[in-house]
C-alpha positions in Angstrom: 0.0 0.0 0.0 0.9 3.7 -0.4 2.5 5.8 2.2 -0.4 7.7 3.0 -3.0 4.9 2.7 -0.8 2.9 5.5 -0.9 6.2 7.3 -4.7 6.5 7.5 -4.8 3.1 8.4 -2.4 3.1 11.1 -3.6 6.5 12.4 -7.4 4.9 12.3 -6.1 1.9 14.4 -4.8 4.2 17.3 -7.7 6.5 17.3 -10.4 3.7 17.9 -7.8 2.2 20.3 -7.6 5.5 22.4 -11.4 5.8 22.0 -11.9 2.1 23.6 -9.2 3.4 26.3 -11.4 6.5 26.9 -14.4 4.5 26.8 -12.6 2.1 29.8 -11.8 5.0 31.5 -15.7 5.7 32.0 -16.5 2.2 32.9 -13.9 2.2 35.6 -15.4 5.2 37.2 -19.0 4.2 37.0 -17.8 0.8 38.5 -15.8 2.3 41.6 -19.4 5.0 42.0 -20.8 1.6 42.7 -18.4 0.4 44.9 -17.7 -2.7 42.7 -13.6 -3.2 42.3 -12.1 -2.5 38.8 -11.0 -4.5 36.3 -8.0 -2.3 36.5 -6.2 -4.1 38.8 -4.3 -4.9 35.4 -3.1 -0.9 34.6 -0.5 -2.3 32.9 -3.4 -3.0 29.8 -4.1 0.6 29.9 -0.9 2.0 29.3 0.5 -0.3 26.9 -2.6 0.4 25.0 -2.0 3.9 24.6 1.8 3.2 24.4 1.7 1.0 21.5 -1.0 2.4 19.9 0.5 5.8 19.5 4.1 4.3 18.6 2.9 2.2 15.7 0.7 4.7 13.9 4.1 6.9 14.3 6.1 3.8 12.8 3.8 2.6 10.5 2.9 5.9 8.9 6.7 6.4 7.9 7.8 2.9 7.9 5.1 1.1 6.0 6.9 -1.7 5.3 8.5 -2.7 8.3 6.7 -5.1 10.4 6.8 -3.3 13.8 4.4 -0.8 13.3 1.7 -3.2 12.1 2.9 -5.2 15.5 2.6 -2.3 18.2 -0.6 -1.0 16.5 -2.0 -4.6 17.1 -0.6 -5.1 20.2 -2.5 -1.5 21.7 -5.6 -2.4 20.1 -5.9 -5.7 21.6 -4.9 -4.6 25.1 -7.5 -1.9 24.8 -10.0 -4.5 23.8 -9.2 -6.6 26.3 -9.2 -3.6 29.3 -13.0 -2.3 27.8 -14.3 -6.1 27.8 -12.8 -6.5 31.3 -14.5 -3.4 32.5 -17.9 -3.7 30.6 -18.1 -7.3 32.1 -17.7 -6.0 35.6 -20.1 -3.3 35.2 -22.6 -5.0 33.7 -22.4 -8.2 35.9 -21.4 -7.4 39.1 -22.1 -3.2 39.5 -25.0 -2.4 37.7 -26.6 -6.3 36.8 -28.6 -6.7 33.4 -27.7 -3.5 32.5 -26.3 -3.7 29.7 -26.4 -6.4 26.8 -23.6 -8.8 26.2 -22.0 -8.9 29.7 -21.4 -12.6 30.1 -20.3 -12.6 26.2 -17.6 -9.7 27.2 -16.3 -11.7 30.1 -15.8 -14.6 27.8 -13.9 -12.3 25.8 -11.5 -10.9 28.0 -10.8 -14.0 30.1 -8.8 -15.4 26.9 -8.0 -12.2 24.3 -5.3 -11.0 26.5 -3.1 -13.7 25.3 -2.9 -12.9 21.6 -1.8 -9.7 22.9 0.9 -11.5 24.7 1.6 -13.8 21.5 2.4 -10.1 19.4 4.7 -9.6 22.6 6.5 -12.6 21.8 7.0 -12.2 18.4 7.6 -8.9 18.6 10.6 -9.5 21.2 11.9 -12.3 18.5 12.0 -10.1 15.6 13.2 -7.0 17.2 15.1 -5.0 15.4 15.5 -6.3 12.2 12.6 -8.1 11.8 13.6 -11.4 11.1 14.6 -14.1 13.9 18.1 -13.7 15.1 18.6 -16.9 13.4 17.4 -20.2 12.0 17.8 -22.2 15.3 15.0 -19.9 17.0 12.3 -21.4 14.3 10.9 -24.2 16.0 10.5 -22.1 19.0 8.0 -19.6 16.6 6.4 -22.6 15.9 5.9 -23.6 18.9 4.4 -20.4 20.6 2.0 -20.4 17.8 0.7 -23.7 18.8 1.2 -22.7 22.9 -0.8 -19.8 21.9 -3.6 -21.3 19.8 -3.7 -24.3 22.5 -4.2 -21.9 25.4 -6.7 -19.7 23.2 -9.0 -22.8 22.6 -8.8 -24.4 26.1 -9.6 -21.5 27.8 -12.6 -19.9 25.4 -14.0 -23.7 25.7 -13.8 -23.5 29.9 -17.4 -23.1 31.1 -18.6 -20.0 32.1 -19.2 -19.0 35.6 -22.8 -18.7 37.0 -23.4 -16.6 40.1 -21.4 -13.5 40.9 -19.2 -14.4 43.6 -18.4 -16.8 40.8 -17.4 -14.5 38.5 -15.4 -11.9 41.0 -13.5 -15.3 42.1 -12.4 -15.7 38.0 -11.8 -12.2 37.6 -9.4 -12.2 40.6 -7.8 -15.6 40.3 -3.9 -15.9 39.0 -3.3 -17.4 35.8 -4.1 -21.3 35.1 -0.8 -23.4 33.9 -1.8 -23.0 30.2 -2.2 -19.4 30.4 1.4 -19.2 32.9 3.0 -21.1 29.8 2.0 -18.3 27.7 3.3 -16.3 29.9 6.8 -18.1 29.8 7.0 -17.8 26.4 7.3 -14.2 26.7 10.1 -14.4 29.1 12.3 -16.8 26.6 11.7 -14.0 23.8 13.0 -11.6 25.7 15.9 -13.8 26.4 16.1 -14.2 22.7 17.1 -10.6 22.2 20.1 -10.9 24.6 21.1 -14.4 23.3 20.4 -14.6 20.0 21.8 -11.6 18.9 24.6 -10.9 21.4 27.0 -10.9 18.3 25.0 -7.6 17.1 27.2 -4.3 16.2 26.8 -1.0 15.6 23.1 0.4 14.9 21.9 -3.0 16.0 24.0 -3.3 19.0 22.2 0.4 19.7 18.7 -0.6 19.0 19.0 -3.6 21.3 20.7 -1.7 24.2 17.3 1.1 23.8 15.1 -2.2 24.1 17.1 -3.7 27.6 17.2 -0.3 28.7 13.3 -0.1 28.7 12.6 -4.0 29.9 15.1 -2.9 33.0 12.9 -0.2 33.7 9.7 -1.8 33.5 11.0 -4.4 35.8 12.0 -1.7 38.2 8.3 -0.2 38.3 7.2 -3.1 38.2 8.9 -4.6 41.1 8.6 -0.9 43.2 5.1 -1.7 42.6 5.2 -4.9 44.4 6.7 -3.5 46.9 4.3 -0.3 47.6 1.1 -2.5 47.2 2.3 -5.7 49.0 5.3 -5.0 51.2 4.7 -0.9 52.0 1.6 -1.2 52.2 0.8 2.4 52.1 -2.8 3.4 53.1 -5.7 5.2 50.8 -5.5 6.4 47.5 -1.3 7.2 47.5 -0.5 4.1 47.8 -2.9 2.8 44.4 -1.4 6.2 43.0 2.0 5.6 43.7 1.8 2.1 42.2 0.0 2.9 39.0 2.9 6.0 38.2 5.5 2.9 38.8 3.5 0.9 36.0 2.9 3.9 33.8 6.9 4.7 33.5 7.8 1.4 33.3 4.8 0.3 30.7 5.4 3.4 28.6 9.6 3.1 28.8 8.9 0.0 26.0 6.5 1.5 23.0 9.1 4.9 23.8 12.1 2.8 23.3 10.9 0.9 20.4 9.9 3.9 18.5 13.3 5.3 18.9 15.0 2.1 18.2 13.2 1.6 15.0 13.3 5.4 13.5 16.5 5.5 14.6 15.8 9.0 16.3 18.6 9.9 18.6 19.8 6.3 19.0 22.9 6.9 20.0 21.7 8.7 23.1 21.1 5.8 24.6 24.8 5.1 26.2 24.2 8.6 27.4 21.2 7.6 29.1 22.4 4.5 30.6 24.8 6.8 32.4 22.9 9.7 33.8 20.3 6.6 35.2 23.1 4.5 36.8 24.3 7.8 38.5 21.2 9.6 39.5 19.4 5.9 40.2 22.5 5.3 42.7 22.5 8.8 43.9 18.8 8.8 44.9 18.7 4.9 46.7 21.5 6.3 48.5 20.1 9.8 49.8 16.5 8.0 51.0 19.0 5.1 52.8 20.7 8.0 54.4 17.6 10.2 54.8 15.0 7.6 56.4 18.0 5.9 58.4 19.1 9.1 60.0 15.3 10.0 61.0 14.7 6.3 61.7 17.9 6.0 63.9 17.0 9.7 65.9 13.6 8.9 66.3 14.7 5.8 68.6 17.1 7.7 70.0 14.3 10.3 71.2 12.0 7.2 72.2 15.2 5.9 74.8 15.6 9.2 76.5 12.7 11.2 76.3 10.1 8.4 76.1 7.9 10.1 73.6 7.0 8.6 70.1 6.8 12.1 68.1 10.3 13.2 67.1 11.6 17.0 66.8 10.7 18.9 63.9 14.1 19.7 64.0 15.3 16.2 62.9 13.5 16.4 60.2 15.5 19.8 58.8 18.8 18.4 59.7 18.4 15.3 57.8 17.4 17.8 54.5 20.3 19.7 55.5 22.8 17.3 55.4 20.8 15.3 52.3 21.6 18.8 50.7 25.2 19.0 51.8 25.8 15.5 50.1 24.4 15.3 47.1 27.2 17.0 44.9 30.3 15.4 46.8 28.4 11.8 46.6 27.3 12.1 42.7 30.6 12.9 41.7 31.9 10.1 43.6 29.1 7.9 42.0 30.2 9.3 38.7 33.6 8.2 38.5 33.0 4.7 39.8 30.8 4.3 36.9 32.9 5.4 34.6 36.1 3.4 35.9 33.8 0.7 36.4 31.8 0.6 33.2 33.2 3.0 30.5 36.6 2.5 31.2 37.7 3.4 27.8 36.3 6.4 27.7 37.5 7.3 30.9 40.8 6.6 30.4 40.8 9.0 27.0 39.1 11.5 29.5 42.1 11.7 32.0 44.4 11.5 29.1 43.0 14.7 28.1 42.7 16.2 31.2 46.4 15.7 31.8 47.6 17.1 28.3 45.4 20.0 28.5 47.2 20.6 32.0 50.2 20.3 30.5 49.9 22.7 27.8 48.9 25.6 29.6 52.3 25.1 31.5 54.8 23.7 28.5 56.3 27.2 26.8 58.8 24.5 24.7 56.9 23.7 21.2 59.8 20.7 20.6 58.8 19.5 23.8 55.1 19.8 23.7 55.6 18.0 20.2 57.6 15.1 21.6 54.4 14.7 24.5 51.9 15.3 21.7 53.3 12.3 19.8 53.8 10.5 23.4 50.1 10.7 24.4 
């Protein structure tokens, strides 16, 4: 197709995607006015389908040809599918009953739909970023998910329908059975694929695939800081629901971003950059709240020992800002250099080099000389 036929398409993909996502969006609020819980206990459906949605038009509109932004605009439009069936089943069977038509058919839909979604995942993740598998070994494997997939599809759209609706909260709620967990897995050996199978990759490639770990480290990061809020933390009300669903967003939107960079190539190169300022400012930061909550954590106990009371001085609280303050420079230039010894070693090596020549040119008068060490360095 032309250029600007695949662009209408793409572009009409994404905008009845974000128009199912908007529509979910309703759903979700007229279920929680009823005080029925959301389907939305899955976010992460939400923000990949606005992430990939938007992505592949982008890609697909100047790439029409390549196979990823057919991919990411499939990929958002089934995980807003999936999110609006979710949410319409729960409204219309559980919050507001015989309401509205097609409820029990909806549930049907979204117990099993989500897994094509993962099945684009999986091929998306063995393709990336040439698409074509890294090599010829990794075929059966293809194969394979596609039957995985079409197994797990067909078992679970034949699994008979629950009945009442404690019934049906119990299935919306339950974890995964083992045929939709293998689906799962399959997702997790792609993504393996990328590091394995093309670990001989170099130059834009090598970039491309480092844009890709980059984003998967990141969603695992959100993802696991959301464990820990929800289940660990624990944090009470509405911050701690907040807090989680900011973790999924970054970490859910860190992939489509990454891809679309990857794949149009736009500031590529950025990425060892990147890699940098987060291993830096990611250290600086864990180490500044370790510092900050054990210094408040430590005087509070103090206080407890010798005064006996359980609120601490206000005071505490500005000295520990003060001294977070006073330590932020001297520690992230500390945190710099390790980095840089420890993982761009190379390039801090020609940094010092150049350092210590530039020093010794503002103090060499001798051109001979300053030749000679020219030559030398």
């Amino acid at each position: 197709m032309s250029t600007r036929t695949a662009a209408w398409l793409a572009w009409a993909v994404c905008a009845i995607s974000l128009a199912v996502t908007a529509l979910c969006f309703l759903l979700i609020a007229l279920n929680l006015s009823l005080d029925t819980p959301a389907y939305f206990f899955w976010p992460d459906l939400t923000v990949l389908a606005l992430g990939y949605s938007v992505i592949g038009a982008i890609i697909a509109s100047r790439l029409p040809s390549h196979p990823f932004g057919w991919l990411c605009c499939a990929i958002g439009f089934i995980a807003a599918i999936d999110h609006f069936g979710g949410e319409y089943a729960v409204y219309a069977l559980l919050a507001h009953p015989h309401s509205l038509p097609g409820g029990m058919a909806m549930f049907w839909l979204q117990d099993w739909f989500w897994m094509l979604f993962i099945g684009l995942i999986v091929f998306l993740l063995l393709l990336f970023p040439t698409g074509r598998l890294p090599s010829g070994r990794w075929q059966p494997f293809a194969w394979g998910s596609v039957v995985v997939i079409l197994v797990a599809v067909i078992l679970t759209a034949s699994t008979p329908l629950p009945s009442s609706g404690s019934e049906i909260r119990g299935s919306l709620e339950e974890p995964p059975s083992p045929i939709q967990f293998s689906v799962l897995l399959l997702g997790l050996v792609a993504a393996v694929s990328v590091v394995v199978g093309r670990r001989n990759a170099r130059g834009v490639e090598r970039q491309q695939i480092k844009w890709l770990l980059y984003a998967g480290a990141i969603f695992f990061v959100g993802s696991s800081l959301k464990i820990a809020v929800v289940y660990f933390i624990q944090l009470e009300g509405p911050w701690g629901l907040w807090i989680s669903y900011i973790l999924v967003a970054v970490g859910g939107l860190s992939g489509p971003i990454a891809i679309g960079v990857a794949i149009l190539r736009y500031r590529l190169y950025n990425i060892d950059v990147l890699i940098n300022r987060t291993l830096v400012y990611g250290s600086l930061t864990a180490l500044l709240a370790a510092v900050y909550f054990g210094g408040v954590t430590a005087t509070q106990a103090i206080v407890r020992v010798l005064t006996g009371q359980e609120q601490q001085p206000q005071l505490v609280v500005v000295v520990s800002t003060l001294v977070i303050a006073a330590l932020f420079n001297p520690l992230r230039r500390r945190i710099q250099s390790f980095i840089d010894r420890r993982f761009y070693r190379r390039k801090y090596d020609a940094t010092k080099m150049l350092d210590a020549f530039s020093a010794k040119l503002r103090d060499e008068t001798d051109l001979d000389a300053l030749s000679d060490d020219l030559v030398g360095w």
